[in-house]
VEXNU-702980 format. One record per residue (C-alpha): x, y, z; residue in three letters. Coordinates in nm, 3 decimals. Layout:
% residues N
<node c1="X" c2="Y" c3="Z" code="ALA"/>
...
//
This chain:
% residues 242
<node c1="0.112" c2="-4.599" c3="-0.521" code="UNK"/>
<node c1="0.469" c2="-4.638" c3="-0.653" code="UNK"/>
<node c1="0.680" c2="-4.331" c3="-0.812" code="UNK"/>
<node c1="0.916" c2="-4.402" c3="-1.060" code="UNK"/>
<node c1="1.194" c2="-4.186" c3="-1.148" code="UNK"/>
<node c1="0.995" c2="-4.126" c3="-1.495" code="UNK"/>
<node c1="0.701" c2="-4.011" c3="-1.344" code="UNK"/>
<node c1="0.918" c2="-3.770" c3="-1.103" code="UNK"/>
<node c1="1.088" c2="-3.673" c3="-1.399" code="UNK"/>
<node c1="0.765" c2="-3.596" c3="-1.605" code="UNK"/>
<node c1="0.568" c2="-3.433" c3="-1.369" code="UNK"/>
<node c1="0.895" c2="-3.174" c3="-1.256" code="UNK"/>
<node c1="0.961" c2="-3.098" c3="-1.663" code="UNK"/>
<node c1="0.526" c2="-3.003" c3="-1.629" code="UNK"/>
<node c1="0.542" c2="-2.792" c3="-1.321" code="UNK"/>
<node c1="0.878" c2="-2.595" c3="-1.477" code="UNK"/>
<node c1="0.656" c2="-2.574" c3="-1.835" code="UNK"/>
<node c1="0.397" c2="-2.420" c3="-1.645" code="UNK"/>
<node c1="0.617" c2="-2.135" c3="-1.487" code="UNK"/>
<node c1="0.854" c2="-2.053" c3="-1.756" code="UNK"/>
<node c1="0.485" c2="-2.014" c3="-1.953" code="UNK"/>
<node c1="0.367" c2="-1.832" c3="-1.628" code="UNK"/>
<node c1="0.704" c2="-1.614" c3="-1.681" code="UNK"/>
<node c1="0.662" c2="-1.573" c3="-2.001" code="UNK"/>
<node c1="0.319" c2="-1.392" c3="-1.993" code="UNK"/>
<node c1="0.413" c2="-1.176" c3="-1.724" code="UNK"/>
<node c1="0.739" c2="-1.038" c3="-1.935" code="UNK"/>
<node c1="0.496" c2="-0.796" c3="-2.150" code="UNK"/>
<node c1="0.306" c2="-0.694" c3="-1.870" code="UNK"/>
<node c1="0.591" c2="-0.644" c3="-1.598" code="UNK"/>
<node c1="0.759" c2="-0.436" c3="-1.978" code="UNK"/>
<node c1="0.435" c2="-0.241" c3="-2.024" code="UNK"/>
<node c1="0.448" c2="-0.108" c3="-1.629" code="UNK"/>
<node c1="0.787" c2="-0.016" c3="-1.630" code="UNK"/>
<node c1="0.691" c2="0.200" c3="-1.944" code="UNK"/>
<node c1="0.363" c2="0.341" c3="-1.748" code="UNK"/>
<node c1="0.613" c2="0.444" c3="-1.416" code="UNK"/>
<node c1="0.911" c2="0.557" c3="-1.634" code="UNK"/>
<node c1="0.635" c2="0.804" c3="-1.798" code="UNK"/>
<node c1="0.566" c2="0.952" c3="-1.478" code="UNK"/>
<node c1="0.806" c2="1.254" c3="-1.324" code="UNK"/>
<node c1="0.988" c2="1.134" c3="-1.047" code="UNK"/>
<node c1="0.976" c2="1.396" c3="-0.720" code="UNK"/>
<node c1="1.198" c2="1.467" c3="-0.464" code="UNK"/>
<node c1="1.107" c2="1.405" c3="-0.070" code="UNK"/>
<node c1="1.257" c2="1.755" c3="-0.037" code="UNK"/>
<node c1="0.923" c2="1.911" c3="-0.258" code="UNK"/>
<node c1="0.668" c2="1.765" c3="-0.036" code="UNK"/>
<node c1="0.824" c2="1.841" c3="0.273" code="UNK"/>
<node c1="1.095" c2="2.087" c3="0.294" code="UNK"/>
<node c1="1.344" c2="2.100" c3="0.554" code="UNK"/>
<node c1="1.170" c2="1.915" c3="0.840" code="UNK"/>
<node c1="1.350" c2="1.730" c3="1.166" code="UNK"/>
<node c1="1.133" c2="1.451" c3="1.357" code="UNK"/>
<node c1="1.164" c2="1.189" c3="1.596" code="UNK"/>
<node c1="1.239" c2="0.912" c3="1.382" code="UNK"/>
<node c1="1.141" c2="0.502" c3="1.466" code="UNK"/>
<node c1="1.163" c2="0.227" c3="1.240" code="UNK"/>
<node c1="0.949" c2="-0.122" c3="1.296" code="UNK"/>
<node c1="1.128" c2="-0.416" c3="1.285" code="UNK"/>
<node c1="0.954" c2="-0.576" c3="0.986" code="UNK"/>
<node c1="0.893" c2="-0.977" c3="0.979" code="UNK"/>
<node c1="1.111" c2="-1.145" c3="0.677" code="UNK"/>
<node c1="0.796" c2="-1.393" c3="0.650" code="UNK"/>
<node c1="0.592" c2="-1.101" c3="0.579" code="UNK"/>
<node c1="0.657" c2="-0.922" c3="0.282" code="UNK"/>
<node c1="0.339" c2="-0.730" c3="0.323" code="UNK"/>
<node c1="0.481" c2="-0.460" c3="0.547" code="UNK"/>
<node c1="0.631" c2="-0.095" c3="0.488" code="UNK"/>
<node c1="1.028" c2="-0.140" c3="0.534" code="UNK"/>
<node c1="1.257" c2="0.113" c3="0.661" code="UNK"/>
<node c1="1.283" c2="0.325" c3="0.443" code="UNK"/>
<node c1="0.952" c2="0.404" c3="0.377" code="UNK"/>
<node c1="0.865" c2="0.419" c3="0.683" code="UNK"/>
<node c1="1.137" c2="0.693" c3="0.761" code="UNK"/>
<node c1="0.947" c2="0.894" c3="0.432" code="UNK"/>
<node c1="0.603" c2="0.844" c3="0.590" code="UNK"/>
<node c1="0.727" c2="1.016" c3="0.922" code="UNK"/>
<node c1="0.881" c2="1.257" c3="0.736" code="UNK"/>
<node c1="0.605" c2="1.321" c3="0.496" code="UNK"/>
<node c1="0.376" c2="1.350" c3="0.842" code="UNK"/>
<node c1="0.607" c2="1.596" c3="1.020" code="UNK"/>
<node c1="0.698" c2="1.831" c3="0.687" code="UNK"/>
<node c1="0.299" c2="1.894" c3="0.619" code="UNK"/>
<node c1="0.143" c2="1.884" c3="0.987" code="UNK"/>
<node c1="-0.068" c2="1.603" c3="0.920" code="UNK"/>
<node c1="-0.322" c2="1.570" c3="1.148" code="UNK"/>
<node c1="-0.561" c2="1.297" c3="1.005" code="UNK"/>
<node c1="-0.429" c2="0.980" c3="0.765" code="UNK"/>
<node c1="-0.626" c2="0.679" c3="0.627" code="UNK"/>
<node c1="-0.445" c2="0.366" c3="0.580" code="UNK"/>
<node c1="-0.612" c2="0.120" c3="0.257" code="UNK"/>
<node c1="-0.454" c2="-0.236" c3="0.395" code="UNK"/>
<node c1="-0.408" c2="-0.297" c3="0.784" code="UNK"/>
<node c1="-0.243" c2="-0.621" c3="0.769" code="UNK"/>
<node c1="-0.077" c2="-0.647" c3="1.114" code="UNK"/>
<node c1="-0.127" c2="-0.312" c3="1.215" code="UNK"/>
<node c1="0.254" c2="-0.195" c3="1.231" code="UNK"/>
<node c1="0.215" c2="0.088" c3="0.976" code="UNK"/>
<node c1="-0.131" c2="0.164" c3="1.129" code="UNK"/>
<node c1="0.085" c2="0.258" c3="1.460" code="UNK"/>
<node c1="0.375" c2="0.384" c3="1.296" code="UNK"/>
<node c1="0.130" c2="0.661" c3="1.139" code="UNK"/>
<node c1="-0.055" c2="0.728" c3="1.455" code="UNK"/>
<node c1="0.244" c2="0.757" c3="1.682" code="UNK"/>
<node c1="0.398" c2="1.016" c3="1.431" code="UNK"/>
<node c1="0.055" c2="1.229" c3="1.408" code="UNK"/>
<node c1="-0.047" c2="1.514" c3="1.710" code="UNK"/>
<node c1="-0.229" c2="1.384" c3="2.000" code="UNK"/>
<node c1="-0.524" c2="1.545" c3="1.872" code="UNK"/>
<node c1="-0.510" c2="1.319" c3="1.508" code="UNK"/>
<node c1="-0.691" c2="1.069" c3="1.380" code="UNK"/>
<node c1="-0.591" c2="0.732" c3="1.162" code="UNK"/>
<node c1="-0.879" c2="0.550" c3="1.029" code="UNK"/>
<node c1="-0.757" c2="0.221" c3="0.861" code="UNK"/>
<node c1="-0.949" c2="-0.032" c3="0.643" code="UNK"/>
<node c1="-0.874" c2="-0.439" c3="0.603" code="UNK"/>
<node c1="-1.075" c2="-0.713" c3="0.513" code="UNK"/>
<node c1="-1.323" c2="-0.909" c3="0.815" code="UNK"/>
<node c1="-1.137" c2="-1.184" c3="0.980" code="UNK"/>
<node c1="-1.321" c2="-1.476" c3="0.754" code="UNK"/>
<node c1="-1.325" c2="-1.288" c3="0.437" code="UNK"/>
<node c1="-0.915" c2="-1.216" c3="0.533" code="UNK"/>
<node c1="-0.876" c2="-1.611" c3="0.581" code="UNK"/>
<node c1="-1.080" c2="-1.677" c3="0.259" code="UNK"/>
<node c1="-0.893" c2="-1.486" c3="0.053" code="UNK"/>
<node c1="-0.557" c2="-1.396" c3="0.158" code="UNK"/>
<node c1="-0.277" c2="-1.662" c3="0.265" code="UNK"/>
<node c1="-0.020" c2="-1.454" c3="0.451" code="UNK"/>
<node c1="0.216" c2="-1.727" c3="0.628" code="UNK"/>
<node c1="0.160" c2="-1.750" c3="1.008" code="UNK"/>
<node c1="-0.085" c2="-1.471" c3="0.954" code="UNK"/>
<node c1="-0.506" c2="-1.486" c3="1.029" code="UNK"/>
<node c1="-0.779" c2="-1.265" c3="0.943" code="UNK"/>
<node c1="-0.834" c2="-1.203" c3="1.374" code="UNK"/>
<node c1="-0.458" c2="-1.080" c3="1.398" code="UNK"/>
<node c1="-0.539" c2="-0.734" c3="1.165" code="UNK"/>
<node c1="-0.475" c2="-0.484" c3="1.343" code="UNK"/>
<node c1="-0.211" c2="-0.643" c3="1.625" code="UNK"/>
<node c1="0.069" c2="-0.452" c3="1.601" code="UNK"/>
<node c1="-0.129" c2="-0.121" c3="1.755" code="UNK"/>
<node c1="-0.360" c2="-0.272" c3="2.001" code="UNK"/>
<node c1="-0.262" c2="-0.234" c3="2.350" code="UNK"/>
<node c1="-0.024" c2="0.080" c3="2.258" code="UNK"/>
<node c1="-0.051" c2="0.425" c3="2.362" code="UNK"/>
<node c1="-0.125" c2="0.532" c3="1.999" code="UNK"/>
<node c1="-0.467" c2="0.281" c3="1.984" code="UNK"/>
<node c1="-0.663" c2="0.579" c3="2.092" code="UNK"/>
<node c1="-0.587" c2="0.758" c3="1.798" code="UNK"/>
<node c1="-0.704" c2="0.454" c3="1.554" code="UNK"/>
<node c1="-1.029" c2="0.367" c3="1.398" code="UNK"/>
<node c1="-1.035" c2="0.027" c3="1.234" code="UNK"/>
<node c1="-1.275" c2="-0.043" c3="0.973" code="UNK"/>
<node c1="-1.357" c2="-0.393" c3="0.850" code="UNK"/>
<node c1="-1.464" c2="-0.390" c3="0.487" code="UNK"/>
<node c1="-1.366" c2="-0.483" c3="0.139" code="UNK"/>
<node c1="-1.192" c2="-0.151" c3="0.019" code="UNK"/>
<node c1="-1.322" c2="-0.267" c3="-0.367" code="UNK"/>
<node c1="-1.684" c2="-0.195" c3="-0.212" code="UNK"/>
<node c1="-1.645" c2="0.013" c3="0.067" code="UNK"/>
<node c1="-1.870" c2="0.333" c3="0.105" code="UNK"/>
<node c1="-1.606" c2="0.624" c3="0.174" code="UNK"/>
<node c1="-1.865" c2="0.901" c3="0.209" code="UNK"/>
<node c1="-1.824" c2="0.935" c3="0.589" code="UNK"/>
<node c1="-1.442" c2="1.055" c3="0.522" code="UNK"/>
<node c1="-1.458" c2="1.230" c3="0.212" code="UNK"/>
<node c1="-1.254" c2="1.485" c3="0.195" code="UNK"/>
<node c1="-1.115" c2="1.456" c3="0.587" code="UNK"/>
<node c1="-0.821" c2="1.344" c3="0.496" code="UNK"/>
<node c1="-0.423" c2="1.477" c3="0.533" code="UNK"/>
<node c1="-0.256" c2="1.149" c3="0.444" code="UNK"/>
<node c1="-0.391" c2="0.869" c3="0.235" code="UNK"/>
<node c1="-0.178" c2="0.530" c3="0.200" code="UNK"/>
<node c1="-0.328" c2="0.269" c3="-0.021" code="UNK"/>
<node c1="-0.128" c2="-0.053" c3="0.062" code="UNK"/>
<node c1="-0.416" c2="-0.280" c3="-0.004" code="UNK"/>
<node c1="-0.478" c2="-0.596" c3="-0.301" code="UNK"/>
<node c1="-0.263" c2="-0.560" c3="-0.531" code="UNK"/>
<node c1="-0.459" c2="-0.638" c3="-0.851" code="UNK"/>
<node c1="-0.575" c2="-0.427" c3="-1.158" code="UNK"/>
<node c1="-0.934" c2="-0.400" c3="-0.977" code="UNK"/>
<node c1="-0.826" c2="-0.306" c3="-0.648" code="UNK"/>
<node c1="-0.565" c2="-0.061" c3="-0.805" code="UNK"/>
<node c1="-0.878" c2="0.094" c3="-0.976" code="UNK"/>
<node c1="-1.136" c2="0.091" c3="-0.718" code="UNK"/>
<node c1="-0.847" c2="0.225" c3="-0.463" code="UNK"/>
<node c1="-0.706" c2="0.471" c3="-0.617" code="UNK"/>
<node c1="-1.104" c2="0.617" c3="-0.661" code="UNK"/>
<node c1="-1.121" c2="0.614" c3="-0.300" code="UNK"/>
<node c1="-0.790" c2="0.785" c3="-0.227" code="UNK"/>
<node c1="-0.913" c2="1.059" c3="-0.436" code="UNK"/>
<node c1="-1.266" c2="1.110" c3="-0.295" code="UNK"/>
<node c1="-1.086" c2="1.095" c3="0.121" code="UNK"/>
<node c1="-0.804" c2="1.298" c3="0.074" code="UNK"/>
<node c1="-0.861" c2="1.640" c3="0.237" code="UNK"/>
<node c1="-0.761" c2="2.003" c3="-0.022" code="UNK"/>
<node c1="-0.371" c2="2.026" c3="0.022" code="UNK"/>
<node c1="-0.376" c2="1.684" c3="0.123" code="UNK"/>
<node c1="-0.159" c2="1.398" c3="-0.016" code="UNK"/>
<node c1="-0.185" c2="1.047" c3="-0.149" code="UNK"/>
<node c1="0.087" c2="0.781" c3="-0.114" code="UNK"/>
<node c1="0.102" c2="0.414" c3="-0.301" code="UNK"/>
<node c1="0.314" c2="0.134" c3="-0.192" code="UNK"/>
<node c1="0.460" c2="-0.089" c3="-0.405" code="UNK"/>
<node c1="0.467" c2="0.119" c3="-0.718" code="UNK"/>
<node c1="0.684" c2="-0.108" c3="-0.899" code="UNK"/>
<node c1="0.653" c2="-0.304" c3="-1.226" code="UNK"/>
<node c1="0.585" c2="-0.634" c3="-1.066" code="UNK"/>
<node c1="0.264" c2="-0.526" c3="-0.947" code="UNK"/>
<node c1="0.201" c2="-0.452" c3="-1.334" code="UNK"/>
<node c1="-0.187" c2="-0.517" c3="-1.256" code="UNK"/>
<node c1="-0.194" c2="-0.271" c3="-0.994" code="UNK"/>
<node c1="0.014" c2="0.008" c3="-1.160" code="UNK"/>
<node c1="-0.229" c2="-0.006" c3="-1.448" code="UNK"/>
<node c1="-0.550" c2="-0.010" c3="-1.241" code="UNK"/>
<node c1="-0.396" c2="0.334" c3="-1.036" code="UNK"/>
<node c1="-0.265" c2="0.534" c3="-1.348" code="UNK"/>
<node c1="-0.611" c2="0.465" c3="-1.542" code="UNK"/>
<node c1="-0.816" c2="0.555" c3="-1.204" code="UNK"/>
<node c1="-0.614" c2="0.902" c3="-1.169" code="UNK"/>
<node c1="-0.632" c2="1.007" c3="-1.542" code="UNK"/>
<node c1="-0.525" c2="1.353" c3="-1.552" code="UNK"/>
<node c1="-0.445" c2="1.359" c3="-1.232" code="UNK"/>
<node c1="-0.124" c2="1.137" c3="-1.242" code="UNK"/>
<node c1="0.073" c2="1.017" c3="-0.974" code="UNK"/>
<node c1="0.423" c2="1.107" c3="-0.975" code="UNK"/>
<node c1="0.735" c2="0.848" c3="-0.850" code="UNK"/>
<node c1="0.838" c2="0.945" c3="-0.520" code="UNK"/>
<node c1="1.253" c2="0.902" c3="-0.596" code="UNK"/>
<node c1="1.458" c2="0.660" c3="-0.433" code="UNK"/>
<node c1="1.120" c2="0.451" c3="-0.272" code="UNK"/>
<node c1="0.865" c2="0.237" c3="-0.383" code="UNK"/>
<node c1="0.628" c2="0.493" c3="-0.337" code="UNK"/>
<node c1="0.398" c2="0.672" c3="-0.559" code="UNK"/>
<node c1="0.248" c2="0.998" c3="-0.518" code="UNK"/>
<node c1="0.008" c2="1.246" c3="-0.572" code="UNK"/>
<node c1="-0.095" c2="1.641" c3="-0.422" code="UNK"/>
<node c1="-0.275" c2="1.857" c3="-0.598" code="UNK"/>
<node c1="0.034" c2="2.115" c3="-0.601" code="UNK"/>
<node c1="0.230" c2="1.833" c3="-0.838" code="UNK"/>
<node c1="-0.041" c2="1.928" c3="-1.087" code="UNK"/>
<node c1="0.022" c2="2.295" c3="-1.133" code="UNK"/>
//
């Protein structure tokens, strides 16, 4: 049917209502996270890991995909692996598998990297990566000399039964949903795998994800994450708490 420039008009002033309103509701929320993270001490690299030297490698990341760990933080993870002698990691979020490698290349020969995404149909049904599918999880390591190091594990991490790794692991990196309940039911997890002296790492620990900043700082309680300084990483060890 015909368009006039009035109905153009009236339907462009509805869609900008509804995202200035969208906006709008997230200002409080985005305001109450950045008061939740600028509670939290901020800790240096230099405290987890003292002076450590490593081979360093840094993915190229896709620009379509926001999903995955950029340089940076990819340079702290190494680091992070190397300055503690991690020998066993679990990774909450696969996606293409490029941080799943990363980890494994950095760890000994002897470690282990078990890493958790959703099936390929319940990835399609629910997540809308562009020029991404459900049966591509997990691309980025297969085929590389660091596969046989990798476990992957196809569940939903809100329901997933961690009692098999509980308390196994060095590293844990949640970098899964990114919603209140995900933050909750994550965070949980992280604390029941990580290993005594081991240590737990969140991505995108920023206000934006307000939802999932609440979810993680209400899961941990008194055993707060801190700010990892100069990333978007948040962190916990049990030494942080003494």
């Amino acid at each position: 049917m015909p368009v006039t420039v009035t109905d153009y008009a009236r339907a462009l002033r509805s869609t900008l209502g509804r995202r200035s309103l969208k906006d709008a509701a997230r200002g409080p929320l985005e305001r109450h996270a950045t008061a939740l993270i600028g509670a939290l001490p901020a800790v240096d690299l230099s405290r987890l890991t003292g002076a450590v030297t490593f081979d360093a490698r840094v993915l190229p990341v896709d620009a379509r995909h926001a999903w995955s760990l950029h340089a940076p933080d990819q340079l702290v993870l190494q680091a992070i692996i190397a300055g503690r002698s991690v020998r066993t990691a679990f990774e909450i979020g696969t996606f293409n598998g490029g941080t799943t490698r990363l980890i494994a290349e950095a760890l000994p020969e002897d470690g282990r990297i078990w890493t958790l995404d959703l099936p390929p149909q319940s990835f399609d049904d629910t997540q809308k990566p562009q020029g991404f599918q459900g049966s591509q999880v997990g691309a980025a390591y297969r085929g590389s000399p660091a596969e046989a190091k990798i476990e992957q594990i196809l569940a939903d991490s809100a329901t997933f039964d961690p009692t098999p790794y509980t308390g196994r692991c060095d590293l844990v990196l949640v970098d899964g949903a990114h919603d209140y309940e995900h933050g909750v039911a994550d965070t949980i997890t992280a604390f029941e795998l990580v290993a005594p002296g081991g240590l737990i790492l969140w991505d995108d620990f920023q206000p934006y994800w307000h939802g999932l900043i609440r979810g993680i700082i209400e899961a941990a309680g008194a055993r707060r994450p801190r700010r990892l300084a100069g990333t978007s990483l948040g962190v916990w060890t049990a030494e942080l708490d003494g």
